[in-house]
C-alpha positions in Angstrom: -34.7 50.4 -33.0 -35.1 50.3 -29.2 -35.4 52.6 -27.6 -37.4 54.4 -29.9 -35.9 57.2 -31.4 -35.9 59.3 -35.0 -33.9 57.6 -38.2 -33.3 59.9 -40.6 -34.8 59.3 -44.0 -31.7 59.0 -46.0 -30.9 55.8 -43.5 -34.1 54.1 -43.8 -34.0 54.3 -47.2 -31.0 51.7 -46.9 -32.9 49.3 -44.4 -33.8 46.1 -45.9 -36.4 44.9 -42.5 -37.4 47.3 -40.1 -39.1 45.7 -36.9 -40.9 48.2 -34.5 -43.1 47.7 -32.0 -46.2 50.0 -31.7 -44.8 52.6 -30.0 -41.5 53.1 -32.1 -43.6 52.6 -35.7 -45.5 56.0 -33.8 -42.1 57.8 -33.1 -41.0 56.3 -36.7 -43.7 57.9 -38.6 -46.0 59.9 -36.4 -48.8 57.8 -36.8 -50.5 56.0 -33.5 -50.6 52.8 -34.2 -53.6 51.2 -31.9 -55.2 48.9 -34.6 -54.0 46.8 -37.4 -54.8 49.8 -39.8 -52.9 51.7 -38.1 -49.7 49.5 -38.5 -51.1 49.0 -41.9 -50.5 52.8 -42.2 -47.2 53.3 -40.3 -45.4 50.3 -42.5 -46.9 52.0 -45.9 -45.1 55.6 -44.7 -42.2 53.3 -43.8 -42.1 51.8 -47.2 -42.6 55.5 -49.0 -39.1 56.0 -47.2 -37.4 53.4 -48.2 -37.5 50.6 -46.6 -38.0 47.3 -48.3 -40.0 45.0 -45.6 -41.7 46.3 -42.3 -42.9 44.4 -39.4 -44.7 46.1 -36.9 -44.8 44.0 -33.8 -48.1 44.1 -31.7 -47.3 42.3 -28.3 -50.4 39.7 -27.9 -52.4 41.0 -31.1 -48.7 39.4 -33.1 -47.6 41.2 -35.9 -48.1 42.8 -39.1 -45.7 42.6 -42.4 -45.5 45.5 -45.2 -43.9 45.5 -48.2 -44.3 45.8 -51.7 -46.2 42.7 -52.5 -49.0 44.0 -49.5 -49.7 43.1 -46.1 -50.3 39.8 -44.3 -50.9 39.6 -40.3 -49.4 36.7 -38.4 -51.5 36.1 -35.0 -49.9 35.8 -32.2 -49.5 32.0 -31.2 -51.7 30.8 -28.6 -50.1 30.8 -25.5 -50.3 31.6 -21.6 -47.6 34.4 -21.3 -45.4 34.4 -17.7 -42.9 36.6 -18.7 -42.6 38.7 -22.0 -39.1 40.1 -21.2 -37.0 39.6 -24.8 -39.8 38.8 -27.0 -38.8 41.6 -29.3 -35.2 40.4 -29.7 -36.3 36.4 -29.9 -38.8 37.8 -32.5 -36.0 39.8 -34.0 -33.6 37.2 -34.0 -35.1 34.3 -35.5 -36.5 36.6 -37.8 -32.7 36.8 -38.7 -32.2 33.1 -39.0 -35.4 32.8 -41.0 -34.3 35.3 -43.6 -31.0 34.2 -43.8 -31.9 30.4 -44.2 -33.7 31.6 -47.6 -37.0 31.9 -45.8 -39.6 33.7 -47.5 -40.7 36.8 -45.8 -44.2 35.4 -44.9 -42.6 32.2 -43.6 -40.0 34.2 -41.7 -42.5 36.5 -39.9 -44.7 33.4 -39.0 -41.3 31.8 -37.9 -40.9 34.9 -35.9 -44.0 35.1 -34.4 -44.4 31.2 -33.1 -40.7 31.9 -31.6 -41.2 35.1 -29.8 -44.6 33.9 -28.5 -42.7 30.5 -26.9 -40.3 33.1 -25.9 -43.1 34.1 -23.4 -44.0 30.9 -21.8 -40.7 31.4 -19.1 -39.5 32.8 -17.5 -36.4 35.3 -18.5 -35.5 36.7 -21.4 -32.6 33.8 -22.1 -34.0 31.0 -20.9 -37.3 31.9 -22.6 -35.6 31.5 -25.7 -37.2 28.4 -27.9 -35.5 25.6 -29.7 -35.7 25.2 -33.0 -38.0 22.0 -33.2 -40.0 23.5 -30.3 -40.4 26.5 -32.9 -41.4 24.6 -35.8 -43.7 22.0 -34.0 -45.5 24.9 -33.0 -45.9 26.3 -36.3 -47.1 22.7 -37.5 -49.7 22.9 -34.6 -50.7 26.1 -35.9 -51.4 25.2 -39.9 -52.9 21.9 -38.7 -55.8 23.5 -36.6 -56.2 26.6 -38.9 
C-alpha cells in the first residue's frame, strides 16, 4: 500500500500477501520497524489481523517474510545500487509471477528479492526491470556461494 496509509481491519483480514516497506509496516501497525525484530513484530500484528503472508521490505537489509509457518529473511542480493526507483513494484511484481507460477512462498520472496535487487543496477524504474534468466541466474549465484 503506497503511499502509506491506514487499512481497516475488516480489509486486511481478506489479504492473502501484504508487502510493506518499513515505513508503511509502522503506519500499518504502529510499530517502528528499524531492525529485523521489529519487522518480525509488525508482520506478527499483521498476521493477528488477518492477513495470511507478510513481507516487510527493508531497502538494502532485503526482506523479511511472516506467516503461519514462521519467519525466514531473504538478504538483499549483492549488488552496486545506481538507481532504486521501482524496486518496490519489481519486488512486488515478480513476487506476483512467483506466486502465481505455484512458487512456494519462500522461493517467491527469494525470487522477489534477487529481482528487485537487479532492478537497482539501472538506471530507471522500467528499464531497471530484470529478465527472467537474469533473475534466476542470479538466484543460482546466490545458493552456489552460500
Amino acid at each position: 500500500p503506497a503511499p502509506a496509509q491506514p487499512i481497516p481491519d475488516h480489509a486486511l483480514s481478506k489479504v492473502s500477501v501484504l508487502t510493506p516497506n518499513e515505513v508503511e509496516a509502522e503506519m500499518l501497525t504502529g510499530v517502528k520497524v528499524r531492525s529485523l525484530s521489529d519487522a518480525a513484530t509488525a508482520g506478527r500484528k499483521l498476521l493477528e489481523k488477518g492477513v495470511q503472508s507478510v513481507v516487510v521490505t527493508l531497502g538494502d537489509k532485503g526482506a523479511l517474510l511472516v506467516n503461519e509457518e514462521g519467519e525466514l529473511h531473504v538478504p538483499a542480493l549483492p549488488v552496486k545500487p545506481v538507481d532504486t526507483t521501482g524496486a518496490g513494484d519489481c519486488f512486488s511484481g515478480a513476487l506476483g509471477v512467483a506466486i502465481a507460477e505455484g512458487l512456494s512462498m519462500r522461493e517467491a520472496v527469494a525470487f522477489a528479492n534477487a529481482a528487485a535487487g537487479l532492478s537497482t543496477t539501472k538506471i530507471g524504474a522500467q528499464e531497471g526491470i530484470p529478465k527472467r534468466e537474469e533473475v534466476e541466474q542470479a538466484l543460482k549465484k546466490t545458493l552456489n556461494a552460500g
